[in-house]
N, C-alpha and C positions, 0 to 999 in steps of 0.2 A: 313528197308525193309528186305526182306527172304534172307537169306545168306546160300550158299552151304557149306562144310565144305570137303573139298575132301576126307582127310583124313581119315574121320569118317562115310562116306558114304555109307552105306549096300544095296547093288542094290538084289534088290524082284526080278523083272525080269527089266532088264534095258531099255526096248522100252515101257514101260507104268506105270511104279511108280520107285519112288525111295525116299525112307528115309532120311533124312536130319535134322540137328541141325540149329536151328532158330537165337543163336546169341554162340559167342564164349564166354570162361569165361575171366573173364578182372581180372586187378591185386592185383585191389580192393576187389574184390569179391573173391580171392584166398588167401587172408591175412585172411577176412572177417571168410571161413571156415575152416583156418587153427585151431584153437579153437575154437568150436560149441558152449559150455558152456560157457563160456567168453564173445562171443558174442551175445548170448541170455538173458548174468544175462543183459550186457548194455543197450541193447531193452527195457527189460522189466522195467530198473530200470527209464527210461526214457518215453516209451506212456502208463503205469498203474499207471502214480500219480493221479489221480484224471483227472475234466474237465478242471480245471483250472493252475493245474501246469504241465500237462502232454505236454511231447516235441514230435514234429516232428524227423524221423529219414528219413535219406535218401533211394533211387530207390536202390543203394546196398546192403544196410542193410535189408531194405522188401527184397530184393528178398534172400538176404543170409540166413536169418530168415525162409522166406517159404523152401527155399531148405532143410535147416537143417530138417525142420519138417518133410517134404518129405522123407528124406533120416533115418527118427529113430533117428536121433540125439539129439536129445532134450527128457525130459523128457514132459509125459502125460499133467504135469501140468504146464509146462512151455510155450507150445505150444497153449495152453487154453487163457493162459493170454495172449499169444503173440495176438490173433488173438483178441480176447475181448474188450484188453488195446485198441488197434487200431478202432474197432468199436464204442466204447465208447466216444472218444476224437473225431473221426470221422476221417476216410482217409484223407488226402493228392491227392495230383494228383502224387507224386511221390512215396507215400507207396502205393494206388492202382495199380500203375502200376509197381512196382516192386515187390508187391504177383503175378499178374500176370506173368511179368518177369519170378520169380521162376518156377512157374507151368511151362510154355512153356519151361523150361531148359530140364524138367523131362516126358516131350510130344513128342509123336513119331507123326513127322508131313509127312504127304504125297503127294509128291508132282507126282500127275496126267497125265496120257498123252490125258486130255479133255481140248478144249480149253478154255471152260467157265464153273467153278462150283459155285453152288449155296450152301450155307453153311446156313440150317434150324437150327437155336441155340433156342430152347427151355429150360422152367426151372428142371435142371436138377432133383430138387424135386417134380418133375409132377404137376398135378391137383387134384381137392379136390371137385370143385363146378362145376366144365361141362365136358363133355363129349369129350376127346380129338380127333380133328380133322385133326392134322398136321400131325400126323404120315402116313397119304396118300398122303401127299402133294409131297415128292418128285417123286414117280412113277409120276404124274400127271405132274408134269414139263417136267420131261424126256418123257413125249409121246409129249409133245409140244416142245419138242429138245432143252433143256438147261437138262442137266446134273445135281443131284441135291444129297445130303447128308445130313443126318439130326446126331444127336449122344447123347450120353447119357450115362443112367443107369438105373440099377431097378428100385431103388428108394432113397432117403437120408434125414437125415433130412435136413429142421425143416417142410418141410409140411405131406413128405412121402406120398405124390401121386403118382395118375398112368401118368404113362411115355411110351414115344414112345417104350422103350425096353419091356413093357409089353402087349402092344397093339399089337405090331407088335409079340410077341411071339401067344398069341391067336390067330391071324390070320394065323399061319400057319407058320412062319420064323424063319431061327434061327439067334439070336440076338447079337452071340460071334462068330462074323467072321474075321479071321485074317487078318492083314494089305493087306496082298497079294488077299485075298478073295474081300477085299472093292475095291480096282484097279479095280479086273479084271469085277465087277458089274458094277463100273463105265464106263467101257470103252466097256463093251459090249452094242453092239446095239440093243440087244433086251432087255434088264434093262436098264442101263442108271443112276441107282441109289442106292444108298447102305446107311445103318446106320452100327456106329462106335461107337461099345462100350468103357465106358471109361476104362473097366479091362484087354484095350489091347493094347492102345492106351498113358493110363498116370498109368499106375497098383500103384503107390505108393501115386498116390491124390486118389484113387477108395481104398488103403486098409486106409484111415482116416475114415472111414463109421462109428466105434463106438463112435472116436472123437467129429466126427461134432452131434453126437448125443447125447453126454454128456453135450457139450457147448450150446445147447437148440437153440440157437438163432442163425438169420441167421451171415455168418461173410461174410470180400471181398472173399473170396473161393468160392462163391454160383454165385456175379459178375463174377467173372472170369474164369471159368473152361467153360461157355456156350460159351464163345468167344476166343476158342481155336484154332477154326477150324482146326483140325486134319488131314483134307483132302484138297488141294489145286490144280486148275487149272493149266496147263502147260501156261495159258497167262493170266487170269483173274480167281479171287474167291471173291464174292458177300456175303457180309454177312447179313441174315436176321435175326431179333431178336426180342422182345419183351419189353414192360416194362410196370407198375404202378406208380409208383409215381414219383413225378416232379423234383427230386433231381437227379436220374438216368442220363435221356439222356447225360446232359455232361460225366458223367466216362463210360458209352459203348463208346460214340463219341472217346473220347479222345483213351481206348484201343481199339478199331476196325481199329484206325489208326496206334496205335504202333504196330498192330499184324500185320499191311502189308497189309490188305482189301483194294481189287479195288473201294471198294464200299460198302454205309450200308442203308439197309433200316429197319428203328426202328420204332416198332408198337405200339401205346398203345393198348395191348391186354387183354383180359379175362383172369386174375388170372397171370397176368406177362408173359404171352403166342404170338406168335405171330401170334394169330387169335383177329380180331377186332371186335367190338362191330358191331353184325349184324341188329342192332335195327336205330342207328345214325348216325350219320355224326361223322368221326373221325379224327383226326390230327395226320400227320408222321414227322419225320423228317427223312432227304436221304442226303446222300454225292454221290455223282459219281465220280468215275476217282482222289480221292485225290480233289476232287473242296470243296470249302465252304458248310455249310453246309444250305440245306434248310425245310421249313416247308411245306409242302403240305395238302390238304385234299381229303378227299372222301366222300361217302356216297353211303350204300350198295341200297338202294331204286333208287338208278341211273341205276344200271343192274337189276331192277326188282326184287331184295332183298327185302322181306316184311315179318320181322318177328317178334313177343311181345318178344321176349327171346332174348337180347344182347348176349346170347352163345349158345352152344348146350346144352341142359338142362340132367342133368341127375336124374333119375327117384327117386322120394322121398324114395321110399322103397332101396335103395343104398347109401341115404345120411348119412354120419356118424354122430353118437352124441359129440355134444360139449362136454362132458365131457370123453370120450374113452382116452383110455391109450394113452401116450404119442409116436407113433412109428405108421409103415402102418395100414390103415382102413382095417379091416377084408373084408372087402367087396372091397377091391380093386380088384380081380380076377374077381369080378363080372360086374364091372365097367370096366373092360379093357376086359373082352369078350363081353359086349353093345357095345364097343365101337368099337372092331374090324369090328363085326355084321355090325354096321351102316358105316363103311370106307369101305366097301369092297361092299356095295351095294350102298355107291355113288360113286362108280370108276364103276360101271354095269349098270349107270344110273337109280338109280330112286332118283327121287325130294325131297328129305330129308333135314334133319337142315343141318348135317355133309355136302352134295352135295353144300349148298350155301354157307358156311364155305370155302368150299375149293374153288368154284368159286370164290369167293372175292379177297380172299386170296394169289391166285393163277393170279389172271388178277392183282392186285398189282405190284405184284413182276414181271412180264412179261412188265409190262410198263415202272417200274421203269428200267429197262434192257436196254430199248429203243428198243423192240422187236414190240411195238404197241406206236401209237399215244396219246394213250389215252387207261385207264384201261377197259373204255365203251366196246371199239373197240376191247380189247384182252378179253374182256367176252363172244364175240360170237363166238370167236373162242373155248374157253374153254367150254362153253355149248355143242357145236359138240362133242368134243373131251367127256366130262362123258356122252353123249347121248350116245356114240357110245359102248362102253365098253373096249375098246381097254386099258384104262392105266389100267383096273384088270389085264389084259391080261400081261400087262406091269410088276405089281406090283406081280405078282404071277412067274413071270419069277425067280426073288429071293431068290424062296426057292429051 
């Protein structure tokens, strides 16, 4: 669980954030970094033998390993193999969770004076094939009174999509707001919601950019950095997420609980997103309150969702070609001011893909809450609320 750390404590202004270290350094882990290279040749001589002779290393050795990396410690090509070796053999539940570990060492976490936040974890290397819709999503909350944070980056490999911080830049916002800046959004009443860049937040996992781009392939650093949550509640933070493929849910499950989450609601969404397929009936899994976890369903056709496009479609003349250089689609500006364009007129009410994207989406996460009975019953409440225009209203408070 979240641990104060007195000592280390940097009060922003002390009646509504404060800064805080997530877990102390142990003894193991201080031996661990006392020789970075020593440490690193043993990692590496151990999860890069192959599939079949490659060993398991322990939650302190991941996380001493990521630190290292973190920290410039390690060479270019040591750090490659570190991350590679370990996707190759395949994680652990204790070397996933001790990259993560590492990260949150080297994370400035915020602890809120809201009593309930909502934590939008999106893939930090955006989208490629729809038109992103979440990036409106927290305004939208915060006009339905749950307080709501979403966070990121430009962009990174290995998809180099548009992301909440380019969407939200076209529409008018600036997207590098200081720790004290994301409080004071939160806690204001007439926002109620803020995004948290990662180059402010974690600046030394945000400068591996040429890294993870060298390494081509996704590694745990892509799992882990979304389920940071950066920003946390003074009594409760809800973490929503997304995923693809069927391997996932247990290692979000597993670190949503080590990062201290009151709560997860995990989506199978469009392109690892957590907006759901607006075509079918889909399957969640949610924990509440630390409880077990369960499987629920939906179906967008229950709130009058009726659409040929499982996502928000984005227009063929912006799709990039399978063969383009390997790094952002030249046409990503173009695709994150569509995409603005369309967020900003379903928060002014009009009936668009983006508008039932985020009704869905949005009566979801309000149920799962226990704000509503039923997602039904908190869709008519959210249909008023983008009829009305009030979260533009909300969501332009912001800039």
């Amino acid at each position: 669980m979240l641990k104060s750390v007195l000592d280390s404590t940097i009060q922003l202004h002390s009646w509504y954030c404060v800064q805080y270290e997530y877990n102390p350094m142990t003894s193991d882990l201080n031996r661990l970094l006392e020789n970075p290279e020593k440490t690193m040749t043993s990692i590496i001589q151990r999860v890069a033998t192959g599939p079949e002779l490659s060993k398991s290393i322990s939650f302190e050795e991941a996380r001493a390993g990521m630190q290292i990396v973190l920290e410039g410690m390690a060479d270019p090509v040591q750090a490659a193999v570190f991350l590679i070796g370990l996707r190759v053999k395949r994680e652990t539940e204790d070397e996933n969770k001790g990259i993560f570990q590492g990260i949150l060492d080297k994370t400035i976490l915020l602890k809120t004076d809201v009593d309930e936040l909502v934590d939008i974890a999106d893939p930090y290397n955006g989208f490629s094939r729809s038109l992103p819709s979440s990036p409106f999503l927290p305004a939208l909350l915060a006009e339905s009174g749950v307080a709501a944070v979403s966070h990121g980056r430009d962009t990174v490999a290995p998809k180099f999509g548009v992301t909440h911080s380019q969407v939200l830049r076209e529409a008018g916002l600036s997207v590098n707001l200081s720790a004290d800046e994301v409080c004071r959004q939160l806690i204001d009443p007439g926002t109620g919601w803020a995004y948290f860049d990662q180059s402010i937040y974690c600046p030394s996992l945000f400068e591996l950019d040429e890294l993870r781009k060298k390494i081509v392939k996704r590694t745990a650093i892509s799992t882990a950095e979304v389920l940071t949550g950066p920003a946390r509640g003074r009594g409760k933070t809800h973490l929503v997420t997304g995923y693809v493929h069927n391997a996932y849910p247990p290692v979000y499950t597993m670190l949503a609980r080590h990062s201290g989450f009151n709560s997860m609601l995990l989506l199978r969404g469009t392109e690892g997103g957590v907006t759901p397929s607006l075509r079918k009936r889909g399957e969640f899994i949610r924990f509440y309150d630390q409880g077990k976890e369960q499987v629920v369903e939906a179906d967008p056709s229950e709130i009058g969702i009726k659409r040929d496009n499982r996502m928000v479609p984005i227009p063929q003349a912006l799709l990039s070609e399978k063969d383009s250089e390997f790094g952002p689609n030249d046409k990503n500006a173009d695709i994150a001011k569509l995409a603005a364009k369309e967020g900003l007129e379903a928060l002014e009410g009009a009936g668009n893909a983006t508008s039932d994207a985020l009704l869905y989406l949005a009566s979801l996460i309000l149920w799962h809450l226990g704000k509503y009975n039923s997602f039904q019953s908190a869709s008519s409440d959210m249909r008023k609320i983008l009829s009305s225009g009030k979260a533009a209203v909300r969501f332009r408070n912001a800039a």
